[in-house]
N, C-alpha and C positions, 0 to 999 in steps of 0.2 A: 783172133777170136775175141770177141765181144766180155768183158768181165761178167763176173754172173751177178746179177742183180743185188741189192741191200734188201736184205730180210727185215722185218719190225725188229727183233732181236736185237740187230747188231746196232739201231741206228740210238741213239742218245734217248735217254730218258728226258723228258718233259716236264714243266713245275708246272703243276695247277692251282690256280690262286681266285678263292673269293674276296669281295670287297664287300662285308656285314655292313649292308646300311639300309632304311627303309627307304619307300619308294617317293617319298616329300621330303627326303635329305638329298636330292642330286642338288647339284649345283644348278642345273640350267631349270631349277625353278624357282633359285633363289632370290628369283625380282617379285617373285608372287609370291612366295610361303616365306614368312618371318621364322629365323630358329628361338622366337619367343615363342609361336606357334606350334610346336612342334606337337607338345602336346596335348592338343585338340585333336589331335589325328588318329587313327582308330590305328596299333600296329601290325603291322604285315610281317614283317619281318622272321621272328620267330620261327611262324609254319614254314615261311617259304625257305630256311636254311635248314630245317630238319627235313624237309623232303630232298636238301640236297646232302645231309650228311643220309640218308638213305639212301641215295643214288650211289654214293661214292664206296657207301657200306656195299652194294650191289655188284659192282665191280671192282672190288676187290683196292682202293685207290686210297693214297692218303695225299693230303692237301695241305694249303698253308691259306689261312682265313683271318686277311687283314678285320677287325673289328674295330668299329666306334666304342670309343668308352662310352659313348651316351645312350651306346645301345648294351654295351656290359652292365650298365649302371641298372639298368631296368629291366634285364633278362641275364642277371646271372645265372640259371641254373642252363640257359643254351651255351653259354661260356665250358660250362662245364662238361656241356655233353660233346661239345668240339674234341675240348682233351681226351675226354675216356674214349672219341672214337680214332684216335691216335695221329690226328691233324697237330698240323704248327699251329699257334694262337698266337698272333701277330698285329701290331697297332696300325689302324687306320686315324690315327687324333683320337682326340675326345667329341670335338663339336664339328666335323667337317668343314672348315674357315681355310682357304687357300692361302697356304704359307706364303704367299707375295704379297696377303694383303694383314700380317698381322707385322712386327718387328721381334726379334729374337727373343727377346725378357717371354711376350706374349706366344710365344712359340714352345719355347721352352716348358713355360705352364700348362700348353695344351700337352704335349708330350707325356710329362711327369703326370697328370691327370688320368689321362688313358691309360698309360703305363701301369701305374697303382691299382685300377680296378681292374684290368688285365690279369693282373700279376695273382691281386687276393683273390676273385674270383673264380680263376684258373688253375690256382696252385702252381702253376710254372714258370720258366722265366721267359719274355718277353725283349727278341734282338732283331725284329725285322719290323719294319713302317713302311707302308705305301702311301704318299700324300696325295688328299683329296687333288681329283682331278686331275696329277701328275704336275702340282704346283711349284711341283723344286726346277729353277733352272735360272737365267740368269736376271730377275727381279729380286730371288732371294739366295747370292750366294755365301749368303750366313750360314745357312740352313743345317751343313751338313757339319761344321763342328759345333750345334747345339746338336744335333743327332749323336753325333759318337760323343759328348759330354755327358750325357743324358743314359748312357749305355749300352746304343743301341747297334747293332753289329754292320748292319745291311739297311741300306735303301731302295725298294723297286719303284722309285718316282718319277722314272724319266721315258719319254715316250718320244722317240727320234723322227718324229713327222712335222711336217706343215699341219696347222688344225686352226680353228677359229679360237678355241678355247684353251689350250694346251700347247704343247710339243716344243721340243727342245731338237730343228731335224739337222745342225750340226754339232749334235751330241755322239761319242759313239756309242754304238749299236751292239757292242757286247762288255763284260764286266770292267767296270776301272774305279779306281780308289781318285776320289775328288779331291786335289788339292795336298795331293800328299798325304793323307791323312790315313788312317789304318780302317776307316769304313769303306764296304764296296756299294758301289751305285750295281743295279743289276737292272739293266735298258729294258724295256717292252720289244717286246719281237718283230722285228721289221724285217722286209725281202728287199735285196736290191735291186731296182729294174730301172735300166735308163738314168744311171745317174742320180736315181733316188730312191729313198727309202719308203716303201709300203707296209701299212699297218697289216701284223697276221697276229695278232694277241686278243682278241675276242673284242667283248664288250660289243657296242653298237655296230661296228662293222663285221662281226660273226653273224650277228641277223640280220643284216642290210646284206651281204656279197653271197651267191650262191656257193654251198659248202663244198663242192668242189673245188672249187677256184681259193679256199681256204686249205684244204688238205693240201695242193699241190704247194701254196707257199709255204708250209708248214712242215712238207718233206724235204722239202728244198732244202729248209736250214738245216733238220736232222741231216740227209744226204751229203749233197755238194757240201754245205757249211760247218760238217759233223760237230755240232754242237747243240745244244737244249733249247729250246721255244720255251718263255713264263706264255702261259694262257691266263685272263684274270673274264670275272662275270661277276653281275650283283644279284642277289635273291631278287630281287624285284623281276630279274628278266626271264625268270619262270612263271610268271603271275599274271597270266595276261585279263585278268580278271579283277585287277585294281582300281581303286577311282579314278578317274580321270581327272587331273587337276586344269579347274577352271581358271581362267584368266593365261594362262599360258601362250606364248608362240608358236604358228606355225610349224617351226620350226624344230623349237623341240620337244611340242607335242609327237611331231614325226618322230625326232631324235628316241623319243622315250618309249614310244608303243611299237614301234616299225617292228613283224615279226615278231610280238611276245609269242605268239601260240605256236609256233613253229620254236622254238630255241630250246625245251626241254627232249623234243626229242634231235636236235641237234646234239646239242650235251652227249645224247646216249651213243650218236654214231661215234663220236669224236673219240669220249673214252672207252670207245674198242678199236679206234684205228691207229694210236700212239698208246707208247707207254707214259706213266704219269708219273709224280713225286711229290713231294713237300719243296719247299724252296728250300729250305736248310737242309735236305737230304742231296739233291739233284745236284746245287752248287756246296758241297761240301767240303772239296776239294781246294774251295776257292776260299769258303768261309775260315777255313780249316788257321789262318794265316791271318784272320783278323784282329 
């Protein structure tokens, strides 16, 4: 007899993670937009993370919302409305500068910067960093004891694929303590097929792959792999009604608008097909030890 199927129920709860940044702070426009420039730029931001702390108020979900301090710095009271709607408030840096391209002292200073207005603005404590772009791996393997010096508990900066920009794809693909050290690296969500790992954690490839062929890698790892998927997404990919930034590449012009108008209501399938968390709730088990 055939076992009887895995209910949503039983299968692992899931972290759901925003990365607070506006839509002229990606990286892959950083040949064209100066971060002296930043603010000439009209912000988006804001609206586009209270429509998502309404979505997530709508479904019933709580979250873990890496934030720029440079975007804490100029929207405290969204900082705050993060906490009061019972989300994790978590560092994305201060300036989004890919940790491989600063050296520790200046690492360190961005950390402790974001950190601070995280903290006053928030009113909470702050133990989780996601770094820009997924910049931690082996350019900077300083990184991770200025991270646990600095106080911070967990890292979600590692993204186990091949990529132009990124990826660390013989890293492993579920939680491990770097180096000995008493902080967890917690991987981006990958599926194994054929001897390698496939991105299933959102971001550009949630709007690029048909959302099916999302769901099934993503039961996969609740099911077969009975463990938790981090999902992560930027306000910007709700917004398909942003400027268009001129001077930009092909390339990631594609990267950047592919499916804005379709990804909010992808969002809403998603957060009815899995169960959802904070990253400090989901892996707490794990943090529990840090």
């Amino acid at each position: 007899m055939m076992p009887a199927p895995t209910t949503r129920t039983e299968l692992p709860r899931n972290a759901m993670s925003v990365d607070v940044e506006d839509y002229f702070q990606v990286q892959a426009f950083a040949g064209v937009i100066s971060r002296d420039d930043w603010t000439s730029f009209a912000p988006r931001v804001e609206a586009n993370t209270d429509r998502i702390l309404e979505l997530f108020a709508q479904a019933g979900i709580r979250a873990t919302f890496f934030t720029l301090g440079w975007v804490a710095q100029r929207h405290p009271a969204l900082v705050r409305r993060i906490v009061a709607g019972g989300h994790e408030l978590a560092s994305h840096g201060y300036g989004h500068a890919p940790v491989h391209t600063l050296d520790a002292a200046a690492f360190r200073d961005d950390l402790l910067r974001a950190r601070h207005l995280l903290e006053d603005h928030g009113g909470v404590a702050v133990h989780g960093y996601r770094a820009p772009t997924f910049s931690i791996g082996p350019r900077s393997p300083w990184a991770y004891a200025v991270l646990e010096e600095t106080g911070h508990r967990y890292s979600s900066s590692v993204f186990p694929i091949r990529h132009d920009l990124y990826g660390e794809p013989d890293a492993p693909r579920t939680a491990f303590q770097p180096a000995g050290g008493a902080l967890w690296e917690l991987p981006m969500t990958t599926v194994r097929l054929l001897g390698r790992n496939l991105p299933c954690a959102g971001g550009g490839y949630f709007r690029l792959l048909p959302y099916a062929l999302f769901r099934m890698g993503l039961r996969r790892v609740n099911g077969m792999e009975q463990r938790p998927g981090i999902f992560y997404f930027h306000p910007w990919e709700i917004d398909p009604g942003q400027p268009r930034v001129a001077g930009s590449g092909a390339v990631a012009r594609f990267r950047h608008t592919v499916h804005l108008s379709a990804m909010y209501g992808r969002l809403e399938r998603l957060l009815g097909d899995f169960g959802w968390g904070r990253i400090d709730h989901v892996f707490a088990d794990i943090l529990a030890g840090a």
